[in-house]
C-alpha positions, -999 to +999 in steps of 0.1 A: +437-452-152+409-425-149+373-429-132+340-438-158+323-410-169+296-403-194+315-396-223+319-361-229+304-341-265+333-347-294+351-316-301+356-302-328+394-313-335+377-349-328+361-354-360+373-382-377+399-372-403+381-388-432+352-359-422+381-334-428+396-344-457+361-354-473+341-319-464+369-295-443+384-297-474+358-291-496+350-257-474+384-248-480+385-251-518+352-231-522+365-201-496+398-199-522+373-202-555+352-179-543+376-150-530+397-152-558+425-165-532+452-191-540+453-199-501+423-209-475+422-229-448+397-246-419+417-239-384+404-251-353+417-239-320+432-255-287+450-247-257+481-242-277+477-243-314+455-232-344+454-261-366+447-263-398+421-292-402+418-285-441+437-260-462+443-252-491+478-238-506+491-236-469+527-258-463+520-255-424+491-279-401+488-256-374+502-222-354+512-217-320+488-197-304+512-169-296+527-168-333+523-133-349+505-146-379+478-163-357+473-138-337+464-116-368+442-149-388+426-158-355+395-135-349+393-131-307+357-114-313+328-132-335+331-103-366+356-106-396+387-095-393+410-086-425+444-075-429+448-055-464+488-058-459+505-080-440+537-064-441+524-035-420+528-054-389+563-057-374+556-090-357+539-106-386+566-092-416+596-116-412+568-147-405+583-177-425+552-180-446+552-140-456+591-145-467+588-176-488+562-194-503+534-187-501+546-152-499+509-142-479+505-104-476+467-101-470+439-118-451+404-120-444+389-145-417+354-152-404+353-171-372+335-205-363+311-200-328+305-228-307+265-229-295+274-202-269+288-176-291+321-187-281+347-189-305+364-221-316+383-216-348+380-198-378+373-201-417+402-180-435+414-170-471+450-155-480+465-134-509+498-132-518+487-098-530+481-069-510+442-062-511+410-050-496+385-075-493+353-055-500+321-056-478+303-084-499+334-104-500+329-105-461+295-117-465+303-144-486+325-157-462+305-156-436+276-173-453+306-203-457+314-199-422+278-204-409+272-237-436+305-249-421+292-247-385+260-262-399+279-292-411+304-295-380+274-292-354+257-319-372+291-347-370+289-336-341+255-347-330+259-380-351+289-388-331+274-383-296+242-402-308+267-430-318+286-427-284+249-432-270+241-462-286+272-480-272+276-462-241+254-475-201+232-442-193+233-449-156+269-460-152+290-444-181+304-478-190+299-497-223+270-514-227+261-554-239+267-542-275+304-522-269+316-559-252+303-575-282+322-556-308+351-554-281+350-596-276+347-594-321+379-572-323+404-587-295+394-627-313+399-616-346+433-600-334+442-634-316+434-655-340+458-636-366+485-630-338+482-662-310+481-638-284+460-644-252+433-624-242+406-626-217+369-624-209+354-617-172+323-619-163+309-604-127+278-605-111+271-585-076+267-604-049+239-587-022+226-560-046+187-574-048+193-570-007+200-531-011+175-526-034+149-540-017+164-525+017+168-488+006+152-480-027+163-484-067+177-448-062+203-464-032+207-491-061+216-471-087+237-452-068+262-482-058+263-492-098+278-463-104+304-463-075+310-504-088+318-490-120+336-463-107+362-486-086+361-516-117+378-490-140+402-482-120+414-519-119+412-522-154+442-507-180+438-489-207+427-504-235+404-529-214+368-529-225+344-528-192+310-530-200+272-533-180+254-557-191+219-552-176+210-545-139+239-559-117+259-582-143+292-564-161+318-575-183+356-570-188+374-578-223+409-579-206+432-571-237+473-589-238+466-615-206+461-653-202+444-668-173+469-660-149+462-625-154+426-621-153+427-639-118+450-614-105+426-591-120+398-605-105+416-605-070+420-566-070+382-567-085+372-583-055+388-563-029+380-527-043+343-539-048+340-548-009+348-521+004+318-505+022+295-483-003+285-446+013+252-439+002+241-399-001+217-404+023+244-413+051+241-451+053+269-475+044+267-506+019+284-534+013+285-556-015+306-590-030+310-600-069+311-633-083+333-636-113+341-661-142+370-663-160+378-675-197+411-668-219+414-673-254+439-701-267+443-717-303+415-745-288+388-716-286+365-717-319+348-687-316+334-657-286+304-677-281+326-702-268+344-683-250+318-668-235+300-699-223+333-710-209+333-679-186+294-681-174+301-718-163+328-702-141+304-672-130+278-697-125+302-720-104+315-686-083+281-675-074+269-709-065+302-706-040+297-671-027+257-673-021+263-679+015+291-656+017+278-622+009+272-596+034+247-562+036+265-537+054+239-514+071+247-483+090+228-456+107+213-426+098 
């Protein structure tokens, strides 16, 4: 289980793969018509590989990074690079895909900058004939090269903006509308498959108290250190959400009832544990939590829902006189 963070920007080897099969491609196909080249090919690059996000007349999906051949296709400086023969290099002339089909013996390849000039993968086209790719062709590839960057900086920002609109600024959690499609997707999957799932529902028990106390900002920062400790209760795969102000959800995925109080046990304990503030005082805050699982007698997640806000209702009608403000000294 890892800590809630703001999600980070999608890289590149992110993008969905209908993106690069529906315009990668495309790129790819355009390099090879335009160069003359029966091979071209999109490659992204990792920690370990160059991979081949769209090619065209290529067997392979990817390199290792310290292959020969990617080490002459991958540019480590933002200028073309070309090879007129292949079979020059020593390291690079017994490589599987010089030997036998496609039998590649020249090279030209234009490299793909990230926003600070940094270089994350390349736009390449290969000849099975020995050639020299003349000045202009470079320019035409590089005019591809800076369309395709275009194109992939743009998914890019649709995909964060998307991440945004489903994502709690202040917490890094879900928001009300990532439960809802959450709570859609684990019904729709029970009601095919009979297995139980659950639905928590919390509400902070003291926070008004800390607000009011030591500021919105002292607020703010114990929502973030709630969400902090509920994820790390939660598996993977659960949905944890903010609602609004102090109320959060949890679509607890594969567990009955049984489960989700066990859950909300561990929930209660990490949350009590005293908050440290930036400012050098000390916090404390309770949760109230309902509890509803899904069985064949649930007709819908409205349902469901209203089950588990009686039971939040009922817990915090319980817990009102419980709750404690733990105040230190500056």
């Amino acid at each position: 289980m890892t800590e809630s963070t703001m999600q980070a920007p999608p890289r590149l080897t992110d993008i969905p793969p209908a993106v690069a099969a529906a315009e990668l491609d495309a790129v790819a196909r355009l390099a090879a018509a335009a160069m003359g080249a029966p091979a071209a090919a999109v490659g992204l690059l990792d920690a370990a590989h160059l991979r081949f996000v769209a090619s065209v007349g290529l067997p392979v999906d990817s390199l290792p990074r310290d292959d020969a051949l990617c080490d002459r296709l991958a540019p480590l400086t933002p200028e073309p690079r070309h090879t007129h023969d292949l079979l020059q290099w020593p390291a690079v002339r017994a490589h599987p895909l010089v030997t036998s089909p496609p039998g590649l013996r020249s090279h030209l390849s234009v490299p793909l900058l990230d926003d600070s000039g940094g270089i994350r993968g390349v736009l390449a086209v290969m000849d099975t004939q020995a050639r020299a790719f003349q000045p202009e062709e470079q320019v035409r590839l590089q005019d591809l090269a800076t369309l395709l960057q275009c194109a992939l900086r743009c998914h890019e920002q649709a995909t964060q903006l998307s991440q945004l609109a489903l994502t709690d600024a202040l917490t890094g959690l879900g928001n009300r509308v990532h439960f809802d499609r959450s709570l859609e997707g684990e019904l729709a999957h029970a009601m095919r498959t009979g297995e139980p799932f659950s639905v928590l529902l919390l509400d902070l028990d003291g926070f008004k108290q800390v607000n009011d106390g030591f500021g919105h900002a002292a607020g703010d920062e114990v929502l973030r250190e709630v969400a902090r400790r509920l994820v790390l209760q939660v598996r993977t795969g659960d949905a944890v959400c903010r609602f609004d102000s102090d109320t959060f959800g949890i679509v607890m995925r594969h567990g009955a009832l049984e489960s989700a109080e066990v859950l909300s046990q561990r929930i209660r304990r990490a949350v009590a544990a005293p908050i440290a503030l930036s400012g050098g005082d000390e916090v404390g805050v309770g949760v109230s939590i309902g509890a509803a699982a899904y069985d064949d007698s649930v007709p819908s997640g409205k349902a469901l829902l209203d089950t588990a806000e009686e039971a939040l209702r009922q817990s915090k009608r319980h817990n009102e006189h419980r709750w404690k403000v733990f105040m230190g000294v500056r």
